[in-house]
Each structure stands twice: as C-alpha cells, then as structure tokens.
N, C-alpha and C positions, 0 to 999 in steps of 0.2 A: 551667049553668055548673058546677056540685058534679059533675056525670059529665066533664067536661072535666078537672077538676082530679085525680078518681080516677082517670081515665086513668091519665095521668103513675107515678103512684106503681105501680101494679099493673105499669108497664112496670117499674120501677126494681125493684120485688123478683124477678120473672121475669129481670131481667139481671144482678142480683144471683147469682140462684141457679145459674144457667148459669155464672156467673163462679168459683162457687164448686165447682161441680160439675168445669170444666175444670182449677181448679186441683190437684183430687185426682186426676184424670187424669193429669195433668203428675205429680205425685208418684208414681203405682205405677209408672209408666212408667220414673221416675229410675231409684227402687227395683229393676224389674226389669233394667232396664240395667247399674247398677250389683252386682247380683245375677249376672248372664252374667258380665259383663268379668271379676269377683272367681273364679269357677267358673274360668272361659279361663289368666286369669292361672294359678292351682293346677294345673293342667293343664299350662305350658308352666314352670310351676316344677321340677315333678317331672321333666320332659323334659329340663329344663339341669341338674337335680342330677345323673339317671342318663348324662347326656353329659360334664360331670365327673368323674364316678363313673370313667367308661371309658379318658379322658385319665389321669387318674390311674393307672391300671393300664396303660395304655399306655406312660406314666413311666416306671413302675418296670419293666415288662417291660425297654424301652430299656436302665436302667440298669443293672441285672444282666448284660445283652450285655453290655456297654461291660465292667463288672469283670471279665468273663471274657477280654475283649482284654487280652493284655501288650502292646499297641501305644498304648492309650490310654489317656492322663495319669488315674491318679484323679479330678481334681476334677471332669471333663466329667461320671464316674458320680455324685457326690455333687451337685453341680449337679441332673441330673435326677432322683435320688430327693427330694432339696428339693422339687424345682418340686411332683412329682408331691404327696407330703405336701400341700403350700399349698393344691392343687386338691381334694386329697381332705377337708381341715378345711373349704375350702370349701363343698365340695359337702354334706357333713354341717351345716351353719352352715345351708346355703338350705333342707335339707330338712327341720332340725327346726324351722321358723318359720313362721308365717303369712306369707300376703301383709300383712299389715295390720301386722303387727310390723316386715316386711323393709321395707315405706315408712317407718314410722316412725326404721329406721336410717337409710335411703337421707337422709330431711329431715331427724334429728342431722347426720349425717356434712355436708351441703350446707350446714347455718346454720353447724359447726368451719371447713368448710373450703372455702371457695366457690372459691378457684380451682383445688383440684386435682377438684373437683366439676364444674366448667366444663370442666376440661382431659379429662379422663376424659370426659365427656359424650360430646366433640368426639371424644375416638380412638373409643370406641363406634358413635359414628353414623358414621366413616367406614369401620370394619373393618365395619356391618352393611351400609352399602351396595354394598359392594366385594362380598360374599357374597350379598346379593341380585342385581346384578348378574351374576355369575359363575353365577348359578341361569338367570337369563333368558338369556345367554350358551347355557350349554349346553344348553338349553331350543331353541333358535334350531337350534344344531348337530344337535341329534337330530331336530327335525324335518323339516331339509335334508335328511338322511341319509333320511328313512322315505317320501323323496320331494317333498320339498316343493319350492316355487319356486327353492332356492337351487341346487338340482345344476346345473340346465342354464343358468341367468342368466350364470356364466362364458365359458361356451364354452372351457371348457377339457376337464379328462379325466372333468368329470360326475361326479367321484367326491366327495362334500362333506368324505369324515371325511380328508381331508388336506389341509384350509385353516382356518383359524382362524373361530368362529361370530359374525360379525363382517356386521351389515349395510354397513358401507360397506368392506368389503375383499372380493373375490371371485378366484378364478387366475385366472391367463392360461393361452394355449394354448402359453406355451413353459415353461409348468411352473410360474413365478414369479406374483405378486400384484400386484394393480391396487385404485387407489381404486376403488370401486362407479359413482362418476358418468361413470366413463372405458370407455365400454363399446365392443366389441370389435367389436359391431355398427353401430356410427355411425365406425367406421373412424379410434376416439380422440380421436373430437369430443368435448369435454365437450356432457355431458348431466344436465339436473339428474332423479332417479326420487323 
C-alpha cells in the first residue's frame, strides 16, 4: 500500500516539473517573438522615416516649381512647403525614437483622444488596404503580361497590358470589357469560373 501511495506523488513532482519546464519554454519563446517583431518593427520604422524623408523632398521640390510659375496662386506653393516641413518633423520625430517610446505616444495620444485614435485607426487601415490591394492588383497584371492565364481567357487581342488586372473583368473581341463569368466561349451564357 506505501508503494501505491508513492506512486501518486513521484507522478505529481515529474508533472510538476514538466509543467514548469514548458512554462520557461513558453517564456523564451515570448521573449524571442517579441525580440523578432521589435527587430521587424526598427527596420520598417527606418523604412517609413527614409520614405518620409523623400515625400518631404518631393514637397518641396513641387513647391519651388510652383514659385517659379507666375500662373500659380502663391498659396498652392506655401501649401506644399507646409505639407512637406510636417512630413519632414515627422519623419525626424519617428527616427529619433524607439519603437517602445513611439507605442507609448501612440497609448498617450489613444487614452487623450479615443475618437480621433479610432477615426485615424479606420483611414489607416483603409488607405493600407487600398495599397495592398493595388500591389496584388498589379501583381495579377504582370503576371498576365509575362504570360500567365489571363492573356488568352479573353479571346480578345491576347494583349493583357491593355485591360485592367482585374480577375473578374477581361476584353472582348470588339475591343471593350466583359464581367469575367460572361465568357465568349459559352456564346454569353453566364458561367460561374
């Protein structure tokens, strides 16, 4: 009966230690995760400072033209030296900070002001998907172009870089554009692809 009963416990420290063992697992793993992602972040920080950076000079490029036009209003040029400035303190603000500093503005700025925090959120995520989008988009179009299924699916002039990279729109054979499911070869039958 005494070896019955030490059973039990000899299990209980062995799943104990296993238990404690997976737990430190779990933590270097956070650790290393959160190690990458923080690396990733500084990396695509520097990547939006130095793209700022170049908007900003693009600004002011712009607005210099503009002053040398006697066609156009000064304020259009003082307009885009503004903008450019904003983007360039900008850009200077992201690049002299840590990622861990610029979260802690981002969570001030969001407890001040939670709805222009939400509203802002919301333009960001739809101007990033519009731009993702717009990457698979032409992503689609160059690969139509380098020969991919989209040239001949028409039956039109087989030429892709003169229709929009658009899975459900493809030409026609009178020059103009068709939904995708309306195809040329089933004589305008819809068809579901």
């Amino acid at each position: 009966m005494t070896s019955q009963s030490q059973n039990p416990s000899a299990s209980e420290g062995q799943q104990s230690g296993i238990t404690e063992e997976l737990k430190q697992d779990g933590s270097r793993l956070a650790d290393d995760v959160m190690s990458r992602a923080k690396q990733e972040a500084e990396g695509r920080k520097n990547e939006a400072a130095d793209l700022a950076g170049s908007a900003s000079s693009a600004l002011d490029t712009a607005a210099q033209d503009l002053r040398e036009n006697a066609d156009v209003p000064d304020w259009m040029a003082s307009a885009l030296q503004q903008a450019a400035r904003s983007i360039e303190g900008l850009a200077s603000h992201i690049q002299g900070r840590s990622i861990d500093e610029l979260g802690e503005e981002v969570s001030e700025f969001a407890r001040r002001n939670p709805g222009t925090f939400l509203a802002a959120s919301a333009a960001i995520g739809v101007a990033a998907s519009r731009v993702l989008s717009a990457g698979v988009d032409k992503k689609r179009h160059n690969q139509g172009a380098q020969g991919g299924g989209n040239q001949s699916a028409g039956g039109g002039s087989g030429d892709s870089t003169d229709w929009p990279a658009d899975e459900y729109v493809r030409p026609t054979s009178e020059g103009g554009y068709e939904p995708a499911f309306f195809g040329s070869e089933t004589g305008g039958q819809e068809t579901i692809r």
